[in-house]
N, C-alpha and C positions, 0 to 999 in steps of 0.2 A: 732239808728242814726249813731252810729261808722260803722258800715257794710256799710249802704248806703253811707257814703262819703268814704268808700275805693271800695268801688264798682264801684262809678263813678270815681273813681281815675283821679283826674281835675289835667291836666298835664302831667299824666304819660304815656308813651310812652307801655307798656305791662299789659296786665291785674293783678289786685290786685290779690296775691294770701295769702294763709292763714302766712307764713313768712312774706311778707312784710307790714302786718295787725298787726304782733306782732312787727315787729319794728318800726313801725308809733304810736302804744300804746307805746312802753317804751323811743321813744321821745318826747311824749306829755309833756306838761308843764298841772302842776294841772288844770288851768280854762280851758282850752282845753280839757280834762278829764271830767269835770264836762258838757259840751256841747255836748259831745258824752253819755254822759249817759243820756242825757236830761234834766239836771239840770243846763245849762248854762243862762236860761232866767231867767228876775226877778220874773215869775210866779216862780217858783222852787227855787230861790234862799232862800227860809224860812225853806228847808228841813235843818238841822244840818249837819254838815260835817263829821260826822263819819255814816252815813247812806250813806252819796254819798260816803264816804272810800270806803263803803262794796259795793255798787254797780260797783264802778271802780277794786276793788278786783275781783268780779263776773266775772266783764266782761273778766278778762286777766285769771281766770280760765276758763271761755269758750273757750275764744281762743286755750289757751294751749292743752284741752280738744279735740277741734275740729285738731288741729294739729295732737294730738299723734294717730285720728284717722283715717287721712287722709292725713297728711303728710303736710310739710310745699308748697309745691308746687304745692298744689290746690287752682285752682281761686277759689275767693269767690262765682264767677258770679255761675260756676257749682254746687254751692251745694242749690240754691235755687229751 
């Protein structure tokens, strides 16, 4: 879900790339987090929160991951 809403980047004037995907995560506020991992709805809301920790943890090692392999300056749109 976090790829797809920076993919459609609603507003943005240049395509989302793998940097502005990592600063859009480390401005997220936590329930913002929790909706991009998919655990913002009340279906998912019964998961614990140290389970969605680790999955928001995941997700900004992927990023970081997908970064150091391809640079902060890859659109996201490119790498599907």
């Amino acid at each position: 879900m976090f790829f797809n809403v920076e993919i459609r980047n609603d507003g943005g004037i240049q395509p989302a790339t793998l940097g502005s995907a990592l600063d859009s995560f480390n401005q997220a506020d936590t329930e913002i987090l929790r909706v991009w991992c998919g655990y913002g709805s009340d279906f998912f809301n019964h998961y614990p929160d140290d389970l969605v920790i680790r999955f928001v943890k995941e997700l900004k090692q992927e990023i970081n991951r997908l970064i150091r392999r391809h640079g902060k300056k890859k659109t996201l749109e490119s790498l599907l």
